[in-house]
PASEBA-1860 file (N, C-alpha, C; in nm, 3 decimals):
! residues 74
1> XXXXXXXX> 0.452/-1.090/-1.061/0.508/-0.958/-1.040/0.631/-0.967/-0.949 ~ 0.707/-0.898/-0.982/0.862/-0.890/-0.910/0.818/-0.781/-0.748 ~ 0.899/-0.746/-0.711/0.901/-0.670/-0.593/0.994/-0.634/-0.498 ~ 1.096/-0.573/-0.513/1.229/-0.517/-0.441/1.147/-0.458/-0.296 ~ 1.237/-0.534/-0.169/1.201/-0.547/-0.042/1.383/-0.387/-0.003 ~ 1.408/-0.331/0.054/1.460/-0.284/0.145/1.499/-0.383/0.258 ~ 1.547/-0.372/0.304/1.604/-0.432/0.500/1.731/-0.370/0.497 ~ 1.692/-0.244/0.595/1.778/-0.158/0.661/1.793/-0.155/0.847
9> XXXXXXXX> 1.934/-0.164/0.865/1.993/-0.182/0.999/1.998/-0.033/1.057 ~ 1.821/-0.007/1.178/1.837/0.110/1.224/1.977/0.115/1.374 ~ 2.083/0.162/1.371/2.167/0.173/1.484/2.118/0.184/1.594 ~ 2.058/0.322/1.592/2.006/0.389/1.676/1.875/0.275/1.802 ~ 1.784/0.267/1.703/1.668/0.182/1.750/1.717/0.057/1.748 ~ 1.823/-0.015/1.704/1.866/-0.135/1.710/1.734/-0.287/1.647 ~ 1.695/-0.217/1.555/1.614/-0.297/1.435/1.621/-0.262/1.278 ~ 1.560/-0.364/1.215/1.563/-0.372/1.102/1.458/-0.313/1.060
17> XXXXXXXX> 1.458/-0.251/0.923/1.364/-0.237/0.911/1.266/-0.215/0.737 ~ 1.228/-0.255/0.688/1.169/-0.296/0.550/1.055/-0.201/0.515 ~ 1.120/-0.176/0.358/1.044/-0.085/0.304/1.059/-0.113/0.163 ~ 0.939/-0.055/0.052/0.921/-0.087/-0.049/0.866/0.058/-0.133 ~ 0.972/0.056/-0.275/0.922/0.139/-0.345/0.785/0.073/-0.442 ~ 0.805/-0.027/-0.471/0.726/-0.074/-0.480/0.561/-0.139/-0.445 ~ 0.572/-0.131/-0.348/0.475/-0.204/-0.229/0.485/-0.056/-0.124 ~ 0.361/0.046/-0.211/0.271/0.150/-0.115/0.257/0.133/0.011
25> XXXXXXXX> 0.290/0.172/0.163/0.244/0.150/0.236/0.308/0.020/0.388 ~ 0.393/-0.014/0.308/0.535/-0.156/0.360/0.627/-0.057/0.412 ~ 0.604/-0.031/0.582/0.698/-0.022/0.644/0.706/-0.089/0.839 ~ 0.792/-0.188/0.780/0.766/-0.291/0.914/0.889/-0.244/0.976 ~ 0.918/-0.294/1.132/1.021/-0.323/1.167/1.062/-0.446/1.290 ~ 1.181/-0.507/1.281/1.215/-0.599/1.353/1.366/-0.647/1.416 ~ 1.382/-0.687/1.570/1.493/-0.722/1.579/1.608/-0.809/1.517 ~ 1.490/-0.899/1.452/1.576/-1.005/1.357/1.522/-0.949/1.224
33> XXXXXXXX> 1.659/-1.019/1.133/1.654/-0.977/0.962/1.475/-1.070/0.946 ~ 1.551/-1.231/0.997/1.482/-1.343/0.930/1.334/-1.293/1.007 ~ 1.338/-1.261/1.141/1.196/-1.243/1.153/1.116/-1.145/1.077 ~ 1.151/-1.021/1.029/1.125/-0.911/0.922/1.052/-1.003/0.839 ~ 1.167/-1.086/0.752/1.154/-1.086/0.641/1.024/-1.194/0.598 ~ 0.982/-1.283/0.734/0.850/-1.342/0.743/0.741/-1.265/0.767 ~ 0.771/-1.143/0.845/0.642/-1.064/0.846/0.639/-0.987/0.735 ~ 0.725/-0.936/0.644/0.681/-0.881/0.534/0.566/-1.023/0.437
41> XXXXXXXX> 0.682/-1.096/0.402/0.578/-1.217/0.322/0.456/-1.202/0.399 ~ 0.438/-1.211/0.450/0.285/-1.177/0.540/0.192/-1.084/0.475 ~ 0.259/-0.938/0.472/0.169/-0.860/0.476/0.167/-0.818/0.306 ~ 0.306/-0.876/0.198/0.278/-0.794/0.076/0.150/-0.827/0.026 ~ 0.102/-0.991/0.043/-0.041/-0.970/-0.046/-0.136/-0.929/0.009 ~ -0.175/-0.859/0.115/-0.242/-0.803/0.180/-0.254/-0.627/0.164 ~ -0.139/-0.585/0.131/-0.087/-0.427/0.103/-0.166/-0.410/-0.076 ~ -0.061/-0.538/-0.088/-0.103/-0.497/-0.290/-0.252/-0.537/-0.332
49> XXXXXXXX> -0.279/-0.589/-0.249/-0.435/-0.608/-0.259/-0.549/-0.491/-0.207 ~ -0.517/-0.408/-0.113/-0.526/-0.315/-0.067/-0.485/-0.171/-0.148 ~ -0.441/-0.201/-0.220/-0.362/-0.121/-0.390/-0.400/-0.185/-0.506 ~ -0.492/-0.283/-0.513/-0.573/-0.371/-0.627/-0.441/-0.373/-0.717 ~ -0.371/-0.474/-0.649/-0.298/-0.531/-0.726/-0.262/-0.735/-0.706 ~ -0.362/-0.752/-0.725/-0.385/-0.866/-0.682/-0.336/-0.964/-0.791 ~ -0.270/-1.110/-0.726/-0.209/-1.173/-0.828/-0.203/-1.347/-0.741 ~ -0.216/-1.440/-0.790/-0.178/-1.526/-0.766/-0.040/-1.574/-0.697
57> XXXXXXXX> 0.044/-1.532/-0.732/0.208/-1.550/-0.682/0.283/-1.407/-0.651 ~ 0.407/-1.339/-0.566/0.463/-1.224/-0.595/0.601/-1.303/-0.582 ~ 0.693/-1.228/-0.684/0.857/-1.274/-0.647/0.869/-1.135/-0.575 ~ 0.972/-1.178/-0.423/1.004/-1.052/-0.356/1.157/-1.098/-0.362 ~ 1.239/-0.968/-0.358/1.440/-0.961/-0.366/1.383/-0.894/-0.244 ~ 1.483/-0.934/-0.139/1.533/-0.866/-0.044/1.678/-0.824/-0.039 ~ 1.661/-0.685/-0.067/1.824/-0.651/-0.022/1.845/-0.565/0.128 ~ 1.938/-0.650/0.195/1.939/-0.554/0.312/2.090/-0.486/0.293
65> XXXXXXXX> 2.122/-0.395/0.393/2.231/-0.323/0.429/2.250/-0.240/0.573 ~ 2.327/-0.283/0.602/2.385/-0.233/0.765/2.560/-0.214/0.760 ~ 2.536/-0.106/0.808/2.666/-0.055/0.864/2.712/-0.039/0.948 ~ 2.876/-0.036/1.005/2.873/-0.086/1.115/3.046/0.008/1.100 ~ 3.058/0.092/1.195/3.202/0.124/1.235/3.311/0.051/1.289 ~ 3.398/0.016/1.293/3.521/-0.082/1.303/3.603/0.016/1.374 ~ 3.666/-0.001/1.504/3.777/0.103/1.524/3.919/0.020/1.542 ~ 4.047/0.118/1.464/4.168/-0.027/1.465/4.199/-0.028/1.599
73> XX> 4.278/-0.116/1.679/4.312/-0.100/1.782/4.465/-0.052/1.788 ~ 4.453/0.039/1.877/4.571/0.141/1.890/4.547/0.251/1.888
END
């Protein structure tokens, strides 16, 4: 089974943070991308199993996105 991951850059709170339309119940957050993105692997077969969706292997895509204001100088 496939599985599209989220990783979004909160400003405000200054973390990341992962969510899944896919995966009921997946909402982590973390200062680092890379640390996120080990605690998600962590918890999807644990969630989708918890959603009887249980499987031998999951492919997860992580797409993240952060934004970030630039001001020119002058």
């Amino acid at each position: 089974m496939d599985y599209r991951i989220q990783l979004v850059w909160d400003d405000e709170a200054s973390v990341w943070i992962a969510t899944s339309n896919d995966v009921p119940g997946l909402v982590l957050e973390s200062g680092s991308c890379d640390a996120l993105i080990e605690r998600v692997r962590h918890a999807i077969p644990e969630l989708l199993e918890l959603n009887s969706k249980k499987a031998p292997f999951y492919n997860l895509t992580f797409l993240s996105e952060r934004h970030d204001r630039v001001f020119a100088n002058g």
